[in-house]
PLY file of the C-alpha trace (Angstrom):
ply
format ascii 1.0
element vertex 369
property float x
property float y
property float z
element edge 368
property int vertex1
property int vertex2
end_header
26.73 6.59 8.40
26.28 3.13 6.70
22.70 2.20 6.75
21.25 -1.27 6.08
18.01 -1.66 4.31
16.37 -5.00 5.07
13.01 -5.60 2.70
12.21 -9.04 1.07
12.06 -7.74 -2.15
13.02 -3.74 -3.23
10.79 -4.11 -6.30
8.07 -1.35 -7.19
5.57 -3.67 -7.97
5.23 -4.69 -4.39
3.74 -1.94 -1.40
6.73 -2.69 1.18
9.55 -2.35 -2.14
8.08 0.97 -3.47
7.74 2.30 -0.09
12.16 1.68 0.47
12.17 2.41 -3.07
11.48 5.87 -2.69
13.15 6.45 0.22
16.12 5.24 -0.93
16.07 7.57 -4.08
16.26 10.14 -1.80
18.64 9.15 1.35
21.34 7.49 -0.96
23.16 10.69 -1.53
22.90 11.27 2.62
23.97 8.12 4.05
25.98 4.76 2.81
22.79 2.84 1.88
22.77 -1.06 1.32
19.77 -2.73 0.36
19.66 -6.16 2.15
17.24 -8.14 -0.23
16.04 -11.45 -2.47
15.58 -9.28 -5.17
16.62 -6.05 -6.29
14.61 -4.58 -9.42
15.87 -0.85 -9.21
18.64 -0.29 -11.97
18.24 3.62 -11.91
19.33 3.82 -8.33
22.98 4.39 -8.24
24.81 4.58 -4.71
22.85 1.94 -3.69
24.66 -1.34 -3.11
22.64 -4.45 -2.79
23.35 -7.43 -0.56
21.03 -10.86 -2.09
19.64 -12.46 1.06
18.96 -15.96 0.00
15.58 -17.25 0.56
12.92 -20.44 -0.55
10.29 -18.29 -2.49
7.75 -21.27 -2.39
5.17 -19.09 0.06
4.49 -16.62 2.31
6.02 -18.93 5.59
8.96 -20.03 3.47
9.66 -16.30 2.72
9.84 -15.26 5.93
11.70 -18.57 8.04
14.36 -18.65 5.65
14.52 -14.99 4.82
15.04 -14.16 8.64
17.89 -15.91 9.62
19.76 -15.17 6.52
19.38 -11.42 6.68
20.39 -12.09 10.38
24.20 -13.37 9.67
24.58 -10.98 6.88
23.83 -8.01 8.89
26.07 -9.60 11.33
29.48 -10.29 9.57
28.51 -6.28 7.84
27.96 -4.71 11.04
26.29 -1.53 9.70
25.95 1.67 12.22
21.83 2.00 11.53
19.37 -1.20 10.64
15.94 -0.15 8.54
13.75 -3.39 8.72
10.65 -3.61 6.49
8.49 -5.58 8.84
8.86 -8.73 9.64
12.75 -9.27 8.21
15.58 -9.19 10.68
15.61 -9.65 14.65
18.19 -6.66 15.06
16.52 -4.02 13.61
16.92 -0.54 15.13
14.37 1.09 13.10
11.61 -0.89 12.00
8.89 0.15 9.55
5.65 -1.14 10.06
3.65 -2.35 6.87
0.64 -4.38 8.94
-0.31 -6.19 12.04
-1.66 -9.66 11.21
-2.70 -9.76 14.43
-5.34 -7.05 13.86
-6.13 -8.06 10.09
-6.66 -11.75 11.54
-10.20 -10.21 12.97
-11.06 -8.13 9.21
-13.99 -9.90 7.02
-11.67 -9.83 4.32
-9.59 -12.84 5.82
-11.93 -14.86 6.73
-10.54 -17.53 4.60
-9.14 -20.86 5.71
-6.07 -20.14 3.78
-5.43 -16.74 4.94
-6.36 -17.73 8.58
-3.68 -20.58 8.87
-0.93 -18.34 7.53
-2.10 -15.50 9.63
-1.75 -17.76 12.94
1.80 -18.93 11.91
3.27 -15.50 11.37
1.57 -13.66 14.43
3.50 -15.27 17.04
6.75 -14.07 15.37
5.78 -11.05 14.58
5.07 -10.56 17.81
8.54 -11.60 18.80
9.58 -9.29 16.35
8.43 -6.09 17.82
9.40 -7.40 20.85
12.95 -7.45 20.00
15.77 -5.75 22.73
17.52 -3.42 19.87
15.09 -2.03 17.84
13.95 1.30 19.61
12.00 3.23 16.87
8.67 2.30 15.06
7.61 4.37 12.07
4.14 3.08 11.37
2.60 4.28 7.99
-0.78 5.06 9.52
-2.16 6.09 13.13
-4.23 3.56 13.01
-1.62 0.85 12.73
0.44 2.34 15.06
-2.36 1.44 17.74
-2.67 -1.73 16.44
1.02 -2.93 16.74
1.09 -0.75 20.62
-2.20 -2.77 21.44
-1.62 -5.89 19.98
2.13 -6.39 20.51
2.65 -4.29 23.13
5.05 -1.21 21.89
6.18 1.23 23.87
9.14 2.78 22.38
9.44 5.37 19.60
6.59 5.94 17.76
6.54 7.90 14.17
3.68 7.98 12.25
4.55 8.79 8.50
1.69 8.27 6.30
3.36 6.96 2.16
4.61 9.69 0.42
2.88 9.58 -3.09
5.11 10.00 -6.53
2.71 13.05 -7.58
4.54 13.03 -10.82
3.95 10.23 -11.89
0.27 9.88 -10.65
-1.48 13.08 -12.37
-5.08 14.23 -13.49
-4.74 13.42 -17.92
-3.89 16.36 -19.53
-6.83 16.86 -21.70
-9.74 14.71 -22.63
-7.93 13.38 -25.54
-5.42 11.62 -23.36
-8.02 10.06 -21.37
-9.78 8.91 -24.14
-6.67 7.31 -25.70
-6.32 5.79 -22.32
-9.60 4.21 -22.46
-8.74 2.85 -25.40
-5.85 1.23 -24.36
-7.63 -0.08 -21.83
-10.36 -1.41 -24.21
-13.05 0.14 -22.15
-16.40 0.44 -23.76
-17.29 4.06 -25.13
-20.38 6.10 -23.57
-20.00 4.61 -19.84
-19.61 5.48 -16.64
-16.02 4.17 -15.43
-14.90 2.86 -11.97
-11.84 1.19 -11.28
-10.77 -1.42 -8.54
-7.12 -1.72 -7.98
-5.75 -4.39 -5.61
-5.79 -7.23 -3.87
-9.59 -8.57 -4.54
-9.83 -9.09 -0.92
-9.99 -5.58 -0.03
-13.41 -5.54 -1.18
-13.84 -6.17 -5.05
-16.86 -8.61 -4.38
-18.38 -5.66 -2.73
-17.87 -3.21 -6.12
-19.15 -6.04 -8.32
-22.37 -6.33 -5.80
-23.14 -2.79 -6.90
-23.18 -2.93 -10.57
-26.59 -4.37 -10.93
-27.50 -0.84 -9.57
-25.56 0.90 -11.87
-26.32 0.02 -15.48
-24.12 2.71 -17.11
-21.37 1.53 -15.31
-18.13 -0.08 -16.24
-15.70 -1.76 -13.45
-12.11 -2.12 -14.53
-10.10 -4.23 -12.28
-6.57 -4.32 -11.88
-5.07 -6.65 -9.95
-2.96 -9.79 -9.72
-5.31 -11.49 -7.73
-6.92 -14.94 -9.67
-10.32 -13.72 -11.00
-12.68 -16.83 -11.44
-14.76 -16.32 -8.62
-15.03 -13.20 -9.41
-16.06 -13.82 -12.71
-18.40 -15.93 -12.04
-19.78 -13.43 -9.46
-20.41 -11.04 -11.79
-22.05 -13.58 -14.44
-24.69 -14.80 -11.07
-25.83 -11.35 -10.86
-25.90 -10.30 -14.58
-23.41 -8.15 -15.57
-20.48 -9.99 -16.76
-20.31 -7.56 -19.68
-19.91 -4.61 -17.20
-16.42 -6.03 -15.67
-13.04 -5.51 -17.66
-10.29 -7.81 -15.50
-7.22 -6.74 -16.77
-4.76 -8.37 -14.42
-1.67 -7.00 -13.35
-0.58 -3.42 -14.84
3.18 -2.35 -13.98
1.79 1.26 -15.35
-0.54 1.95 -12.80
-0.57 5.02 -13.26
-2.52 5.04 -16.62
-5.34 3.36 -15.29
-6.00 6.16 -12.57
-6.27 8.49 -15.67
-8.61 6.47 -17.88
-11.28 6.29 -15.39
-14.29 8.34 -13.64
-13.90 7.04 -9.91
-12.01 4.89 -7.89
-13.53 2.45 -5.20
-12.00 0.37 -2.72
-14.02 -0.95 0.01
-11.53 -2.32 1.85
-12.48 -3.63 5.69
-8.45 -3.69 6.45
-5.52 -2.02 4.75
-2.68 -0.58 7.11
-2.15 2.20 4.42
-3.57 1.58 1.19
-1.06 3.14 -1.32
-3.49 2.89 -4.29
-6.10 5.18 -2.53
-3.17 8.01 -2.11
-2.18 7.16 -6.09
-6.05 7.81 -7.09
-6.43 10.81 -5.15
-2.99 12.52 -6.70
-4.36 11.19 -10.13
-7.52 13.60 -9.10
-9.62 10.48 -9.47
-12.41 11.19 -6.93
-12.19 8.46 -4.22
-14.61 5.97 -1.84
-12.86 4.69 0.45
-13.32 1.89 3.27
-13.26 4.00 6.56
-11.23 1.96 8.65
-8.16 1.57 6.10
-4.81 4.04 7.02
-5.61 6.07 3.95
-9.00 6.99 5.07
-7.13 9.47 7.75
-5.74 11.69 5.26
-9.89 12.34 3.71
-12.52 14.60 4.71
-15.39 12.82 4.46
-17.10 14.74 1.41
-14.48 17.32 0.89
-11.54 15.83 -0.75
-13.16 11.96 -0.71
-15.70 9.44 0.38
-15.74 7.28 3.07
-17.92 4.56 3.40
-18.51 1.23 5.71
-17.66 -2.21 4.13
-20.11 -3.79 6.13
-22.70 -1.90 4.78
-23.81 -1.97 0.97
-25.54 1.19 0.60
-22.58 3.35 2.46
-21.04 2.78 -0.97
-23.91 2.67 -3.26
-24.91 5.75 -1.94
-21.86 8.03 -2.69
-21.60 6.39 -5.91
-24.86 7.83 -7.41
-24.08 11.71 -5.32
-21.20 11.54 -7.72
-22.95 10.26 -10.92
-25.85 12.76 -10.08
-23.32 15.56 -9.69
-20.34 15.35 -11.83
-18.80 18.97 -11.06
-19.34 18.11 -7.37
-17.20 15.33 -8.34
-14.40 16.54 -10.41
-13.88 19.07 -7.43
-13.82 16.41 -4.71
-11.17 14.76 -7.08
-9.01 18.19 -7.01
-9.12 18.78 -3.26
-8.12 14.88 -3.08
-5.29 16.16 -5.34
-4.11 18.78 -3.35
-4.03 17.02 0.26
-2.34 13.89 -1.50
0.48 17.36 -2.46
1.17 17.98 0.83
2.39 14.39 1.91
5.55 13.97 0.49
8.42 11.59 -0.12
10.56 14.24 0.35
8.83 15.05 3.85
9.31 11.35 4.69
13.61 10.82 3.68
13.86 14.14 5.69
12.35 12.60 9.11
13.54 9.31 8.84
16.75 10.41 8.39
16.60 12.67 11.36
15.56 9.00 12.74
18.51 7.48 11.66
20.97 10.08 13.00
19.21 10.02 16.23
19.67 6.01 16.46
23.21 6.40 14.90
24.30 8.63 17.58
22.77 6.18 20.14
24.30 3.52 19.09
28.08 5.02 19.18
27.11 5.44 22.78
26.64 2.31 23.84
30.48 0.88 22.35
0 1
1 2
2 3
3 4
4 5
5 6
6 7
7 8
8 9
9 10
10 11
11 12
12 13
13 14
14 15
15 16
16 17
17 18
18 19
19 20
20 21
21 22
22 23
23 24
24 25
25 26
26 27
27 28
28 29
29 30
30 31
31 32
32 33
33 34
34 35
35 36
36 37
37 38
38 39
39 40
40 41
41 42
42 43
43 44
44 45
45 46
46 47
47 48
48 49
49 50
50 51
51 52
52 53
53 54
54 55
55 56
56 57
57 58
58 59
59 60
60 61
61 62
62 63
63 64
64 65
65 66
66 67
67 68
68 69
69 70
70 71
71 72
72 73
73 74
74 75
75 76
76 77
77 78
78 79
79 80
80 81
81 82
82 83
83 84
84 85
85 86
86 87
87 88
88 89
89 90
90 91
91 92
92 93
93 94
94 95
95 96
96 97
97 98
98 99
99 100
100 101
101 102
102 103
103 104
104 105
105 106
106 107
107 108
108 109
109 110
110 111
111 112
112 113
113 114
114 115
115 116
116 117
117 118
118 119
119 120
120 121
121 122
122 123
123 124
124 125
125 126
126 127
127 128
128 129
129 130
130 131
131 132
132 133
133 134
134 135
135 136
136 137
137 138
138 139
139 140
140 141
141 142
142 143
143 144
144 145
145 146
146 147
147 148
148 149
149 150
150 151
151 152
152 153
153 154
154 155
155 156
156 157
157 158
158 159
159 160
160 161
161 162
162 163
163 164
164 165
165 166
166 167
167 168
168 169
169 170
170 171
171 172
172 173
173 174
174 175
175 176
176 177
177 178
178 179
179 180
180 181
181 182
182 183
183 184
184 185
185 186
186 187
187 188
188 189
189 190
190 191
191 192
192 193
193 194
194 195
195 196
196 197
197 198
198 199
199 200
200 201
201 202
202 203
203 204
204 205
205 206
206 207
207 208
208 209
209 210
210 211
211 212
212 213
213 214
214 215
215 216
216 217
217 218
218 219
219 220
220 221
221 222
222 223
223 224
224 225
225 226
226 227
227 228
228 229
229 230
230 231
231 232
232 233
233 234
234 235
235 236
236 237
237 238
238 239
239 240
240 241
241 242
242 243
243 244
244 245
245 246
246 247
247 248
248 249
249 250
250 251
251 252
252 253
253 254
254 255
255 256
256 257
257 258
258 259
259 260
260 261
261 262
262 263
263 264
264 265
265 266
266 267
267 268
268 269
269 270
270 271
271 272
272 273
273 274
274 275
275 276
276 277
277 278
278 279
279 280
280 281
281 282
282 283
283 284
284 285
285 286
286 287
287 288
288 289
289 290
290 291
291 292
292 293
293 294
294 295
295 296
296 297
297 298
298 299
299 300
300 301
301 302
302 303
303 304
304 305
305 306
306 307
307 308
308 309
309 310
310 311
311 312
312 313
313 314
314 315
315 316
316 317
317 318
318 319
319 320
320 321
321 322
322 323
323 324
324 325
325 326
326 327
327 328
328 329
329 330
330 331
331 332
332 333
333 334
334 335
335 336
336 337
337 338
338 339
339 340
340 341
341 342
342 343
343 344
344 345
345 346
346 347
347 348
348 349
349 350
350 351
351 352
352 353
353 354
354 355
355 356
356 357
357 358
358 359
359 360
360 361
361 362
362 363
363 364
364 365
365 366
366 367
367 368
């Protein structure tokens, strides 16, 4: 069964490439897998053919109008028996993956931006198309909640699978010992004697609201990890007084070492389909508040094995912040039973079903010649 893989860029650095990433570690020794992608950063994968789709990397739009129809006469002259799109990358998918509905995320606070409004209201109306398309016939949506969206909002009503992101739980561990946390820290450059939180992310998915609750918190210390451009974040944190209690650190390819180095992790975020880094700090046994709304939020237990709190609300997150300050064993337990659930969603659990997927299609498909 030769299987095409269609994702603009199968790159771990990027939510959509770590998710086919993954997968394809595991179904390359199943199937004939061919990635179908710009760029391909994934040397330790062999099996795996890849097929450069030329595209004009200027933007967003330019990504996905010039992406689109080259995929589309590529997959044509290959002809392979199974199509895996990645969202919005190919209009003859048979299997499409669904990473977000801009349609929905046009209405979150966190894009209420000129500039994220104007691309948002150039790529609905294709993405609608998209799930609109004849062929594909299965939808694996990476959260319940997006799965309504993208039925609601586009108006699905074919196969349905929802497979909430594996999580590497290898890679993203509790430290060792103190020592290694401490030599974290350090590498970090985080001051000594504080209380450590960590942002990781886009800053739109709710950084301004972390740095809003630091002149609460004097013994704090944000660390923020993101590509995002800081300034106005910066100069958020210098309005309300405490610059000196915000580390921006920028991009980190080793995510997974922040996780280790800190206390708790908070992420606000009004809209997130999934919200990988929430799985990655729970598995790291990093005690977790997270935005209620976001796809991640289904896998907590309000109180159990994480925190859930309200973006639109300030003290829904200052609140749970200083329950876990007050009572760090409370705390390091939370981050445990976070731990454990994060355990029992696997990658392996995920190649297994979406293979089963991909037979089902296959055999589908040799019906219809």
């Amino acid at each position: 069964m030769k299987v095409a893989f269609v994702v603009h860029d199968f790159d771990a650095t990027f939510g959509q490439g770590r998710y086919a990433i993954e997968l394809a570690k595991r179904l390359s020794s199943r199937c004939e897998l061919v990635v179908y992608a710009n760029t391909f950063h994934a040397p330790e994968l062999s099996g795996v053919r890849w097929v450069k789709v030329p595209a004009l990397r200027w933007n967003v739009i330019t990504t996905i109008f010039t992406f689109l129809p080259a995929a589309e006469r590529l997959l044509r002259r290959d002809r392979p028996d199974v199509i895996h799109a990645q969202g919005l990358t190919g209009w003859s998918a048979d299997v499409i993956t669904g990473h977000i509905c801009n349609a929905a995320r046009a209405r979150s606070l966190a894009t209420k931006r000129n500039r994220a409004r104007w691309l948002i209201r150039i790529v609905t109306p294709f993405e609608r198309a998209f799930y609109r398309q004849k062929r594909a016939t299965e939808l694996i949506a990476i959260s319940r909640t997006l799965s309504s969206e993208i039925q609601q909002e586009y108006g699905w009503n074919k196969g349905i699978h929802v497979l909430h992101h594996g999580t590497n739980t290898e890679q993203f561990r509790p430290p060792v010992d103190r020592w290694e946390r401490e030599a974290l820290r350090k590498l970090f450059r985080l001051p000594d004697g504080r209380w450590h939180w960590l942002f990781m992310g886009e800053a739109v998915k709710g950084l301004r609201l972390v740095i809003q609750q630091l002149p609460r918190f004097p013994e704090a210390h944000l660390l923020v990890v993101s590509r995002s451009d800081s300034s106005s974040y910066a100069a958020l944190a210098q309005s309300l007084g405490v610059r000196g209690q915000v580390s921006f650190w920028g991009y980190e390819p080793r995510a997974e070492l922040a996780f280790r180095a800190v206390d708790v992790f908070v992420y606000p975020s009004d809209y997130d389909p999934f919200g990988m880094v929430g799985s990655e700090a729970m598995a790291s046994g990093v005690p977790v508040i997270l935005g209620k709304s976001i796809g991640v939020a289904e896998l907590v237990k309000d109180g159990v094995n994480g925190l859930l709190c309200d973006p639109a609300d300030p003290e829904s997150i200052g609140n749970p912040l200083r329950k876990l300050q007050n009572d760090p064993e409370w705390a390091a337990r939370m981050g445990q039973a976070g731990r454990e659930t994060v355990i029992e969603t696997s990658w392996d659990h995920n190649a297994g079903e979406v293979l089963r997927i991909y037979c089902q299609v296959a055999t589908r498909n040799q019906g219809r010649v």
